[in-house]
C-alpha positions in Angstrom: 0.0 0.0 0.0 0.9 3.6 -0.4 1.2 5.6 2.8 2.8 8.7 4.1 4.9 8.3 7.1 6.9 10.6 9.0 10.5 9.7 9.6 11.0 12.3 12.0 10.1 15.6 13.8 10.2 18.6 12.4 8.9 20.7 9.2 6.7 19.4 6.4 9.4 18.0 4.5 9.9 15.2 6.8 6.9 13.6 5.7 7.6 11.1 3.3 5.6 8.6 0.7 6.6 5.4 0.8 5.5 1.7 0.0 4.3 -0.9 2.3 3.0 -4.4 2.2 -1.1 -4.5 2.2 -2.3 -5.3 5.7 -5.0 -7.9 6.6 -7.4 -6.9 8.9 -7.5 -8.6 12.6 -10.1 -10.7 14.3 -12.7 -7.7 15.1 -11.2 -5.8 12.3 -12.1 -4.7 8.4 -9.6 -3.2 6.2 -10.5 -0.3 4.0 -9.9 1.1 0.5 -9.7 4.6 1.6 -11.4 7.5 -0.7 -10.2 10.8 1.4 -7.9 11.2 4.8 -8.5 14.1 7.0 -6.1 16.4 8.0 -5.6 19.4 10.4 -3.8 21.4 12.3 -3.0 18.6 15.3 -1.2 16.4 12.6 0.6 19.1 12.0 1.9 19.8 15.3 2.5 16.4 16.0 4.3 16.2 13.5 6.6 19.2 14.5 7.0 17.6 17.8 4.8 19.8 19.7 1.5 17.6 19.9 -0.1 17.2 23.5 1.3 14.3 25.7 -2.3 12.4 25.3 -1.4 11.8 20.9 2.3 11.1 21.6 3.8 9.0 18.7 7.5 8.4 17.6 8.9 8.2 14.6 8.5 6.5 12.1 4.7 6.5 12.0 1.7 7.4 9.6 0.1 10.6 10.5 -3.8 10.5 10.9 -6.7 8.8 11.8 -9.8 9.9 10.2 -10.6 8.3 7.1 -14.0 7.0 4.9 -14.0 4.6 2.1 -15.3 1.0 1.1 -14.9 -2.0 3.3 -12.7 -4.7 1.1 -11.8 -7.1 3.4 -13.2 -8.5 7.1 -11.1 -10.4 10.1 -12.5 -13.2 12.1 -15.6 -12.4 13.6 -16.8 -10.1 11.3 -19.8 -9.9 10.1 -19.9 -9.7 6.4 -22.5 -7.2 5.7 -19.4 -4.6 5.8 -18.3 -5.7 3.0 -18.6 -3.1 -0.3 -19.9 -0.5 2.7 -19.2 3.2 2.5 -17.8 3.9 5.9 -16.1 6.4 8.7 -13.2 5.4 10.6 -10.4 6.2 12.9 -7.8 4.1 11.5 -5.5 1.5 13.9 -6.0 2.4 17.7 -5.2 5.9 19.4 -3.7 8.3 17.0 -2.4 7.4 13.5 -2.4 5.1 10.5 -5.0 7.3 8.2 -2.6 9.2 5.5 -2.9 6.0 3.3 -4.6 4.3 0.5 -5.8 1.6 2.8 -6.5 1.5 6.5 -7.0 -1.2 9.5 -9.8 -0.2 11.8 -11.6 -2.0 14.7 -15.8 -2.6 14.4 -16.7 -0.5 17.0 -14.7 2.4 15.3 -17.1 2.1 11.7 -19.9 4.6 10.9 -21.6 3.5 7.7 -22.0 6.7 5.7 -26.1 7.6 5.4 -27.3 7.5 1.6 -27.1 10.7 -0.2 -24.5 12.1 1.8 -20.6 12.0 -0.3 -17.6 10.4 1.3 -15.9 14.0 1.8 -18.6 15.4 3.3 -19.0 12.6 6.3 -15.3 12.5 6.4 -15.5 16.6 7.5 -18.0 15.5 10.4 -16.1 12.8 11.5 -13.7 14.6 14.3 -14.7 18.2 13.8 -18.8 17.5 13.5 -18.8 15.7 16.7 -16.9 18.0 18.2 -18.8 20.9 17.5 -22.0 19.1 19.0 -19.5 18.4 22.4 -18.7 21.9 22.7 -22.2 23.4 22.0 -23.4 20.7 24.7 -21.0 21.8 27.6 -21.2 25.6 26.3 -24.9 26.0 25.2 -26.3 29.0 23.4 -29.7 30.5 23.4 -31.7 32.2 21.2 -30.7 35.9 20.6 -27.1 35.3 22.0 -24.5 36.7 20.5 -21.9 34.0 19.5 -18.1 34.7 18.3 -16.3 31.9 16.4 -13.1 32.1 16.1 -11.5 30.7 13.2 -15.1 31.0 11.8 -14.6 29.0 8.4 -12.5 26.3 9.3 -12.8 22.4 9.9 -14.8 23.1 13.0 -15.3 26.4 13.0 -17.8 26.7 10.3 -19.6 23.8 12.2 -19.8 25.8 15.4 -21.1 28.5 13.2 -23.9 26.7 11.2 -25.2 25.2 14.7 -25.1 27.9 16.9 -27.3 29.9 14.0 -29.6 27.0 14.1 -29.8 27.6 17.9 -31.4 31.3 16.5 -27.8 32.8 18.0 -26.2 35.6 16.6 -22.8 35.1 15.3 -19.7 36.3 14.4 -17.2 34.6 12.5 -13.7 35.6 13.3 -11.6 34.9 9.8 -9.0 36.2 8.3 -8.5 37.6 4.0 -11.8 38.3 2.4 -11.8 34.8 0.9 -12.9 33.5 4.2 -15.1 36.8 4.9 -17.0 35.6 2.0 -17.6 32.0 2.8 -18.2 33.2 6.7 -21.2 35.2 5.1 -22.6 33.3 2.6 -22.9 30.6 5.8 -25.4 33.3 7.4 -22.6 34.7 9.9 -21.7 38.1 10.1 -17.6 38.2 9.7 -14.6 40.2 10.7 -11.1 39.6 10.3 -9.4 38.9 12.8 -6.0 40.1 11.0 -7.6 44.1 10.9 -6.4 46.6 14.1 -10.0 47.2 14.5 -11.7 44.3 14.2 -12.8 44.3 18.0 -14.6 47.5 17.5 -16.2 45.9 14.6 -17.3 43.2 16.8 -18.6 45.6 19.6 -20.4 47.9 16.4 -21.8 44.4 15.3 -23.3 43.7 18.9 -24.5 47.3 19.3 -22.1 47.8 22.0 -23.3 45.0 24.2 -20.0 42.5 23.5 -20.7 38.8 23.1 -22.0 36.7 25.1 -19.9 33.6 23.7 -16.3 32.6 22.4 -15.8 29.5 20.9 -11.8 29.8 20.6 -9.8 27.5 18.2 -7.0 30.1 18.0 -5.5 31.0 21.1 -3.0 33.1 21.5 -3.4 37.1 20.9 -6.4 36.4 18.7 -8.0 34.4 22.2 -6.9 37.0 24.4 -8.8 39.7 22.5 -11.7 37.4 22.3 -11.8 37.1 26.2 -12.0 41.0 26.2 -14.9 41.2 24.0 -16.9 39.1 26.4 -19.7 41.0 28.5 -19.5 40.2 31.9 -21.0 36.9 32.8 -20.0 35.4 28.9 -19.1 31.8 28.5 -15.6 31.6 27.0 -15.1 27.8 25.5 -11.4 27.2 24.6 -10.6 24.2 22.0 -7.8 24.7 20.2 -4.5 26.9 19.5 -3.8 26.9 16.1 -1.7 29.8 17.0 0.6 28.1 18.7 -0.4 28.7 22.5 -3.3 28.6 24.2 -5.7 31.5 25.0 -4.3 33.5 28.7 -7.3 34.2 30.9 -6.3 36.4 34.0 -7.7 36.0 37.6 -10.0 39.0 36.7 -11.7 37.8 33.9 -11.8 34.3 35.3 -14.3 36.2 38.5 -17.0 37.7 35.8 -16.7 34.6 33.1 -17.6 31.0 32.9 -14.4 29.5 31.5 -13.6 25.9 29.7 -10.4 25.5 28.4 -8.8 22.7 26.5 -9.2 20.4 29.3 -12.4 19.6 28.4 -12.1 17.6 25.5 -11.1 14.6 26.4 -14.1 14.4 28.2 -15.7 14.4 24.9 -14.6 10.9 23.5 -17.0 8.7 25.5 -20.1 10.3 24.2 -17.9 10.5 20.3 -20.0 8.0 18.6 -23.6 9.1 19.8 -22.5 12.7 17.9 -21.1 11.3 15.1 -24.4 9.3 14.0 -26.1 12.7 14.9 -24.0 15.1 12.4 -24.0 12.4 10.0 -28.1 12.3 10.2 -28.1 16.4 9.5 -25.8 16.1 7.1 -27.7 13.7 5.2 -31.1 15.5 5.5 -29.7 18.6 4.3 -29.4 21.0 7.7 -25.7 20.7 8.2 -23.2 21.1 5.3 -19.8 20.7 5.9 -17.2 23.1 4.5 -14.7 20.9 2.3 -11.6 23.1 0.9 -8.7 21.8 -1.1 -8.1 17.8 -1.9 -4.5 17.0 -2.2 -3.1 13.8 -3.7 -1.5 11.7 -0.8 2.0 12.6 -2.5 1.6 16.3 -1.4 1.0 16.0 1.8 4.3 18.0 2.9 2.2 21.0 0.5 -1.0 20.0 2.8 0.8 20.9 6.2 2.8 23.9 4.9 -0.9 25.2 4.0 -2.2 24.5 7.2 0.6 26.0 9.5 0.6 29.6 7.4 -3.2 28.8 7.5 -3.9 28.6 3.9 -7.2 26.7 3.4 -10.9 27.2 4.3 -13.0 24.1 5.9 -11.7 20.8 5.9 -8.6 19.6 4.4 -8.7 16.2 2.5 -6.1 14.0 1.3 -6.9 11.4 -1.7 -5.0 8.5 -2.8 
């Protein structure tokens, strides 16, 4: 099989294709022809040798996890109605294995893919959908709320921003390049860039003055920090990611007049993963959820894949394709 492995830590260019004998799938196991692997920005810093202690890997190893395809081949004690199935998986067990044109992954890790509903679509709901529902469920919003997502148009973000407007919220998608201010409005979300001195005050203009009452934070950094000061006192600040490089800082001060989840809380999230999964795949497939796919890249460019995603060059959901 054909797979991408990473011979080391360090920049893009350390990610490699390279040739490796076909596996067969275990007792408990199918095997799959994979269609699309995601991709984000945790490969990427795992890759650089920065991921957090709970994905630690060493190299060599295949990046990934998330993939969908066809079943092609069962192990012992499979049932073979998987067989020829369009399905979601997390390939091998705890974090890689899914840059590849074929993957191993356990039964209780499948999601067969609804009718009507593409391969690339599920495969953008498989991690970020289900964890979009996690954080709305610890961090609710209410009607008439006013909701700032920031990076508004990516993997996750435009989910968080397509169900917390289905919640009758207000929000604000926090993007940056008017590429990404277009998509962030033609998803119904009123848009600033982030990358603009003023785009606080745009935010505060936006709210008439009031602030927001909610910050969904993928960011971190100074882009989180300015976030936290948008909040009106008693906001709910949720904190999931730091594509920046460092998570958001939240001082003793606004700690006393916010509610405040950090990154902590998703591992509390896997559990409950496969319950949300079904869900997003069932509102994907009936048309109220549509998941924001950006550039395909052949598994060969992978190294151009992470290079676009650390200077944050892509919109929704990065896919590679055998």
């Amino acid at each position: 099989m054909r797979a991408i492995m990473a011979t080391r830590f360090g920049a893009p260019d350390v990610l490699d294709l390279v040739e490796l004998p076909t596996p067969d799938p275990g007792p408990g196991e199918v095997r799959i022809a994979v269609a699309a692997a995601g991709m984000g920005w945790l490969d990427a810093r795992i890759r650089s040798g920065d991921g957090p202690d709970v994905f630690a890997v060493k190299p060599p190893y295949i990046p990934g996890g998330a993939v969908a395809g066809t079943v092609d081949a069962v192990g012992a004690g499979v049932d073979d109605h998987w067989l020829g199935t369009r399905v979601l998986a997390q390939a091998g067990s705890g974090y890689g294995g899914g840059y590849a044109d074929t993957a191993i992954a356990a039964t209780d890790n499948l999601f067969p893919v609804p009718d009507g509903l593409g391969l690339h679509s599920a495969l953008a709901l498989l991690d970020d959908g289900s964890t979009a529902v996690a954080l709305l469920e610890k961090t609710p919003v209410r009607a008439g709320e006013r909701v700032l997502v920031a990076p508004g148009v990516g993997g996750l973000g435009n989910l968080l921003v397509q169900l917390a407007r289905a919640e009758g919220a207000q929000v604000i998608a926090a993007v940056r390049g008017p590429e990404k201010l277009a998509i962030a409005q033609d998803l119904g979300a009123d848009a600033v860039d982030y990358s603009a001195p003023d785009w606080g005050t745009q935010v505060h203009d936006l709210t008439g003055n009031h602030g927001v009452d909610v910050v969904f934070d993928g960011l971190g950094g100074d882009v989180g920090a300015a976030a936290v000061a948008l909040l009106a006192d008693g906001g709910r600040f949720s904190g999931y990611g730091m594509a920046s490089g460092a998570e958001t800082t939240i001082g003793d001060a606004d700690r006393q007049r916010l509610t405040v989840v950090d990154m902590a809380q998703l591992p509390e999230f896997w559990p409950e993963t496969p319950r949300r999964v079904k869900h997003v795949l069932a509102e994907a497939a009936a048309g109220r959820l549509q998941p924001v796919v950006g550039r395909t890249y052949p598994l060969a460019d992978a190294a151009e894949a992470h290079a676009d995603i650390e200077a944050r060059r892509f919109v929704g959901k990065s896919l590679l394709v055998p």
